[in-house]
C-alpha positions in Angstrom: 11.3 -60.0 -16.8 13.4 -62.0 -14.9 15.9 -62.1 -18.1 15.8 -58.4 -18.2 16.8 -58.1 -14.7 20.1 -60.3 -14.8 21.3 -58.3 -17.6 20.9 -55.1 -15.7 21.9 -56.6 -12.5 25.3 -58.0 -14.5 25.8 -54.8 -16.2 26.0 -52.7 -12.7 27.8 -55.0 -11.3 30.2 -54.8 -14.1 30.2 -51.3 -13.8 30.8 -50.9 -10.5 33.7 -53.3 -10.7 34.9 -51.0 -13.3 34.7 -48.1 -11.3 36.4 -49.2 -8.4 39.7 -50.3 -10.8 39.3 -46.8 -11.8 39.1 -44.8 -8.5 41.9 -47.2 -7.0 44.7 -46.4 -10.2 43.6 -43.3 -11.4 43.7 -41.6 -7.7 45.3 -38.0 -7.7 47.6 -37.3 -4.6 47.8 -33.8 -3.7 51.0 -32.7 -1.1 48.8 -31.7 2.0 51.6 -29.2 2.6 49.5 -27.2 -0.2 46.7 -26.9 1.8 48.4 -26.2 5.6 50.5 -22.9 3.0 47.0 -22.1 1.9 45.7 -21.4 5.2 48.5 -19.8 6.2 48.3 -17.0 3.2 45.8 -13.8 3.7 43.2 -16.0 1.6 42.1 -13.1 -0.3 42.1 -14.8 -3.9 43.5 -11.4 -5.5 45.6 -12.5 -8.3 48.3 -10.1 -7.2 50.4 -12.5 -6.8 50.2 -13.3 -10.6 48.3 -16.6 -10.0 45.1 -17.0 -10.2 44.3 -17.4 -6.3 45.7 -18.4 -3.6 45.6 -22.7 -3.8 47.7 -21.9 -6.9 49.7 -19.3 -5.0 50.4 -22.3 -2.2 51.1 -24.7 -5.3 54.0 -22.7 -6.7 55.3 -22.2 -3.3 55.3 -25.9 -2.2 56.6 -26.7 -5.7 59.3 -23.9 -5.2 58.2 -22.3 -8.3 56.9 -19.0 -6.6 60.6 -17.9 -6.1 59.7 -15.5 -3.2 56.7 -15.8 -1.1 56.4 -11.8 -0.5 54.8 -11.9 -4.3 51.5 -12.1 -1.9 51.1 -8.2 -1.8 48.2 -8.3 1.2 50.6 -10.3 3.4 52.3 -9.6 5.9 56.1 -10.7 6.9 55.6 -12.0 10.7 51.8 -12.8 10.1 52.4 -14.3 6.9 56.1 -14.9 5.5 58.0 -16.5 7.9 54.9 -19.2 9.3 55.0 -20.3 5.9 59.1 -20.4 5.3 59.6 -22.0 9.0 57.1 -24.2 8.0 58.6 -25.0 4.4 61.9 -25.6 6.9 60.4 -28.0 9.3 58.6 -29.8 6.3 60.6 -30.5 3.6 60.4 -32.5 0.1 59.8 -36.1 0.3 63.4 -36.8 -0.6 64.5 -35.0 1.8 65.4 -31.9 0.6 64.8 -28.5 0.8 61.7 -26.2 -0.4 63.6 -23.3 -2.4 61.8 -20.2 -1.5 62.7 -17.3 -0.1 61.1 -14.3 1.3 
């Protein structure tokens, strides 16, 4: 019994060692200027845009993939548009540079 326990006890604790390795190297950064675009689009998840909603809308935009933000067909330039490019302007790239978008 007491045999049985050690080995279990040694096993989690191996484990657990194991999976905090694991959450501390394999941790996945996301740009937190995703989610402040996000809220700022209508967040209506219609795919007009030609993505499949609108975290992956706020993706392409951050990454300056989106070429123009006005792909967003429910939005709306002063509710929508310029927030997000004056916001793009005041936060740019980690290096330093620009977000390429336009409206």
């Amino acid at each position: 019994m007491i045999q049985a326990t050690l080995v279990l006890g040694g096993l989690g604790l191996l484990l657990g060692v194991g999976l905090a390795f694991a959450a501390k190297y394999l941790e996945v950064f996301e740009d937190e200027r995703i989610a402040a675009v996000e809220k700022m689009l209508p967040n209506y998840n219609c795919g007009a845009c030609g993505t499949p909603g609108c975290h992956a809308f706020a993706t392409e935009i951050v990454s300056g993939k989106a070429g123009n933000v006005s792909r967003c067909k429910p939005g709306k330039p002063d509710k929508h548009y310029n927030p997000i490019l004056q916001y793009l302007k005041d936060h740019p790239n980690p290096d330093g540079t620009p977000v390429s978008i336009k409206l």
